[in-house]
N, C-alpha and C positions, 0 to 999 in steps of 0.2 A: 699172748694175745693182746695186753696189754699195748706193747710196743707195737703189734700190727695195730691197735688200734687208732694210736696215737696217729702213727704215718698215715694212714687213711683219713683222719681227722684234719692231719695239716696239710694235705695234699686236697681234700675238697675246700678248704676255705680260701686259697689261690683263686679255683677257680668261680668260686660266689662273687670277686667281684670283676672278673674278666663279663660274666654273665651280666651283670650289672651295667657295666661302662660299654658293651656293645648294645644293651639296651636303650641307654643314653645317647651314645651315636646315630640309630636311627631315626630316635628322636627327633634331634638336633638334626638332623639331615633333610627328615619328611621336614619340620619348620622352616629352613633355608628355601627348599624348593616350594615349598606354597608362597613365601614371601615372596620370591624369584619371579612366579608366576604372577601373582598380584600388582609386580612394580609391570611385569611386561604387559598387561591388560589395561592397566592403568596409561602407560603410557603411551599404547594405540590406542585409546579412546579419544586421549590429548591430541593426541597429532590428527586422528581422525575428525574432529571438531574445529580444528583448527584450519584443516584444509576445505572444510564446509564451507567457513565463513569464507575464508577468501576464494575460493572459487562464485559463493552468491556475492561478493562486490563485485568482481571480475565480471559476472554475467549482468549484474546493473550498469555496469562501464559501458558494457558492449553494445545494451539496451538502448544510451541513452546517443549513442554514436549511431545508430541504427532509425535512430525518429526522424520521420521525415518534419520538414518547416510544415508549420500550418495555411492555411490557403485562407485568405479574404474573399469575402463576398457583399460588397457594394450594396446596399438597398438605394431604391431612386428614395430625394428628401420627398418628406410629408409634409402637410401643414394639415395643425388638427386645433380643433376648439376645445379649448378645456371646461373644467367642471366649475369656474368660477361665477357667482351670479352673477348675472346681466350677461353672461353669454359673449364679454366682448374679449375676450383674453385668450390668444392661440399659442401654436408655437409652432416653429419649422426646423424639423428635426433631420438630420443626417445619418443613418446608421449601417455600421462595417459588421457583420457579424462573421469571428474568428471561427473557423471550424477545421475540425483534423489533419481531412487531406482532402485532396480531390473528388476522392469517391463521393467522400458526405456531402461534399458543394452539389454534385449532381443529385443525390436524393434530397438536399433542400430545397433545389430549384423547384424539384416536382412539388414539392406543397407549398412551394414559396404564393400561390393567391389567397391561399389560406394563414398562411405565416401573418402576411401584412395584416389580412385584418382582423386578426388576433392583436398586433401590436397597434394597430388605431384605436380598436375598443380599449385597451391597456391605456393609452395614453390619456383616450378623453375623458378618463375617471378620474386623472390628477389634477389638481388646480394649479396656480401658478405661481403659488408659494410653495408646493411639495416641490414644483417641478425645476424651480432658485437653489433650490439647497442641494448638497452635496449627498446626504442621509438620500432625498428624494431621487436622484440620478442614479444613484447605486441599486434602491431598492425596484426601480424601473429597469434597470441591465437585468437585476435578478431574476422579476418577474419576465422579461421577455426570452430568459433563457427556459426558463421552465414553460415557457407558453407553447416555444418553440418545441420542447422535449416533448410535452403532450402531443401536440401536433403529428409528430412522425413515431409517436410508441414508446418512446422511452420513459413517460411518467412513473415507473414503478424504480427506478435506478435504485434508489435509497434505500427499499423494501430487498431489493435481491441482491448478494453478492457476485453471483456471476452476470447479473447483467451487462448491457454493453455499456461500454460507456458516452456518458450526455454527446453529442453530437457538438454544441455550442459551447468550444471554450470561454468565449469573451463576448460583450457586446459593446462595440467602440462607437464612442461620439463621433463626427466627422462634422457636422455640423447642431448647435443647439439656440436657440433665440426665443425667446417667450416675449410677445408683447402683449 
């Protein structure tokens, strides 16, 4: 029995590391295919992110080819007294106000008697030293765009993200004289 015992003894120690090394293999196998998987996940998220952005520049391209010109609208000139004492210092002012498109030109029309005199009371509060300087012209555009914006509803722009937006892109000088 001895000798059977032995053969039995060296015939199972063959197979302990066959047992072994196919253990090892699927190891080593499950570990390739998880990496396998994680390079392929990894690199459709890439590519997926990638086609993101360039598809949102491609739709900004197409946005910005898609704008119509914006539309001018003429005001008649004014002449207004300013806030200066003695009361003797006016100014005769000319103003273009930019706006979107057409459409907007017709809804300003409609408030345009109210527009104006929104923009005379604005004017006759300035003196004729705000109204020389550059600071003072700028700050007068601004205020008659927001004058404007109250005017026809859009005062709250800043407050809401999806509001519309301001109606007056610009407000251009066409003519300015302070005496």
């Amino acid at each position: 029995m001895s000798a059977a015992a032995a053969a039995t003894a060296t015939a199972a120690a063959p197979e302990a590391p066959k047992k072994k090394s196919k253990k090892l293999l699927f190891i080593v196998a499950g570990v390739l295919v998880l990496a396998l998987a994680g390079a392929g996940g990894a690199l459709f998220i890439l590519k997926k992110n990638t086609a993101d952005e360039h598809g949102d520049e491609e739709a900004v391209a197409e946005e910005n080819h898609k704008r119509t010109p914006p539309t001018f609208l003429p005001l008649e000139n004014m002449v207004v007294n300013l806030a200066d004492a003695g009361g003797n210092r006016f100014v005769q002012l000319g103003l273009t106000l930019q706006l979107q498109d057409a459409a907007t030109e017709t809804a300003v029309k409609t408030y345009l008697p109210s527009i104006r005199s929104q923009i005379l009371v604005l004017i006759s509060q300035r003196t004729a030293e705000e109204m020389l300087q550059v600071q003072g012209k700028e700050k007068l555009s601004a205020d008659i765009i927001a004058a404007v914006s109250r005017e026809m509803g859009y005062a709250d722009n800043k407050k809401s993200s999806k509001a519309a937006p301001n109606p007056v892109q610009a407000v251009l000088f066409s003519s300015f004289i302070v005496q």
